[in-house]
C-alpha positions, 0 to 999 in steps of 0.5 A: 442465803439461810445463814444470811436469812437466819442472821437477820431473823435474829437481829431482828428478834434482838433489837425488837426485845431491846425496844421492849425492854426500854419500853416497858421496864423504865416505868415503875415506883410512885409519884408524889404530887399536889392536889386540891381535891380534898378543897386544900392544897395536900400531898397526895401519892400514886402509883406510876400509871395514876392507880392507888391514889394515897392521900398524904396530908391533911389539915388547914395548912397548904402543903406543897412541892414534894420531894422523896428522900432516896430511899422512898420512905419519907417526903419533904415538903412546903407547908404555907401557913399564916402566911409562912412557909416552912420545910416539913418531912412526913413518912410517905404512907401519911400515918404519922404526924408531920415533922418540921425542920425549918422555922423562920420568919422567912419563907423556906421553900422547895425542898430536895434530897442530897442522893445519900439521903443526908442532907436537904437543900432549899431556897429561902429569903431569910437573908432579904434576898432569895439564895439556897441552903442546904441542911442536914435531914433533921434540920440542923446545921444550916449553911448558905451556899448561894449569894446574889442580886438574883433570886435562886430557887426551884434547887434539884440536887444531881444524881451524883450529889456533886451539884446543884442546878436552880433557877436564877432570875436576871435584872429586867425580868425572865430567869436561866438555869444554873448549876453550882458545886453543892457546897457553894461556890460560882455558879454555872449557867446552863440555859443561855437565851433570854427567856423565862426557865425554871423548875430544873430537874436532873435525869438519872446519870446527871448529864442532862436537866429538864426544866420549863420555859415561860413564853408569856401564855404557854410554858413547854418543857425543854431539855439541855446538856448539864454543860449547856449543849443539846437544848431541845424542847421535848413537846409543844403544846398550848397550854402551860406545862410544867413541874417536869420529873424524871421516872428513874430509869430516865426514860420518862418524864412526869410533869404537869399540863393545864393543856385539857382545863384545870391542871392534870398529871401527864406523862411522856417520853424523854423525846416528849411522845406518847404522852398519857394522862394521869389523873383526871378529876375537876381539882388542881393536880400539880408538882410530881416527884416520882420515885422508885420504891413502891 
């Protein structure tokens, strides 16, 4: 009976240091995200649990949907001005001057990093149409990897570097996920139910992607299989959640909620509990991207 009890001890004693270690050790690195605060729309930085808020970029132009280069030392994003978009890169710590990497007429929008930090891919109309490309991370060598009568955007790039999931409308309205080789080809559809999906994101390992789902009024974040299996919303709430970004241990995921009025960062399981807030003040806080280096 005492060998039996001791063997249960340590079971126990097992799965109880397991459960803390998946608890506590997924979360760390930093967020990047949007905010208007500063009464414009700048990219701002913050440790994992909301602390140490950095501010990032300043100026007259709105600045939006940032993405961390694999290393965590730079950040892409969106710059809107004179009512053109364009693709920017800064030093994450915000000392140094902007770089701009694309400059078009069209509208060049929602950056990602290529895993070995090499190339950038993004979505642009620059054609009439809405299709994405990917360039090398100084801006040269531009190549379409997308054509169709839909609009594709919100790009994600897999953890693997294989793929590339993003949102594709249909004819009629509402738009589905889709995944495709990223140096082009066709395309697969991942999310097939006729909703309203967008805004995918990769979980570390490349086997799954979370993405939001417009239901008219409220937007929930759902998760699917990258072959299509396993959909699930992960929380259900009124109000409108969205931008949902994995931490990189994949067992948490940040996204943003305009669930308690404006719109706040807010973080949750990757089975949607334990939600907590973030950030809380009067302006608008949205788009994470979450990396691991401090």
């Amino acid at each position: 009976m005492r060998v039996v009890a001791g063997i249960v001890s340590v079971t126990l004693l097992l799965l109880l240091a397991v459960h803390v270690a998946n608890v506590g050790a997924d979360p760390t690195g930093r967020i990047a995200f949007v905010s208007t605060r500063s009464g414009n729309g700048d990219i701002y930085v913050m440790d994992w649990d909301g602390s140490r808020v950095t501010q990032v970029t300043r100026g007259p132009a709105v600045d939006h949907t940032p993405a961390w280069s694999p290393d965590g030392d730079r950040i892409a994003f969106c710059r809107t001005r004179d009512g053109n978009d364009d693709i920017f890169v800064i030093d994450a710590d915000g000392r140094g001057e902007a770089r701009q990497l694309t400059n078009d007429p069209a509208r060049d929008t929602h950056p990602t990093w290529s895993p070995n930090g090499r190339r950038i891919a993004f979505a642009s109309d620059r054609t009439g149409n809405g299709d994405i490309y990917v360039m090398d991370e100084d801006g040269r060598d531009v190549t379409q990897i997308t054509r169709g009568t839909g609009v594709d955007t919100d790009p994600a790039w897999s953890p693997d570097g294989d793929r590339i999931a993003l949102s594709r409308s249909r004819h009629g309205g509402g738009s589905d996920i889709f995944v495709i080789d990223s140096r082009g080809g066709d395309p697969h559809r991942a999310t097939t139910e006729e909703a309203d999906d967008s805004e995918p994101a990769w979980a570390p390992g490349a086997y799954r992607i979370a993405f939001a789902r417009n239901f008219g009024r409220d937007t929930a974040i759902f998760c699917v299989g990258s072959d299509s299996v396993g959909m699930r919303m992960l929380a259900e709430h009124r109000g409108r959640d969205r931008d949902p970004s994995w931490a990189p241990g994949g067992k948490q995921i940040a996204f943003a909620s305009n669930r308690d009025g404006d719109y706040e960062i807010y973080l949750m399981t990757d089975e949607g509990r334990d939600t907590r807030r973030l950030t809380s003040n009067r302006a608008d806080d949205i788009e994470p991207s979450w990396t691991r280096y401090r």
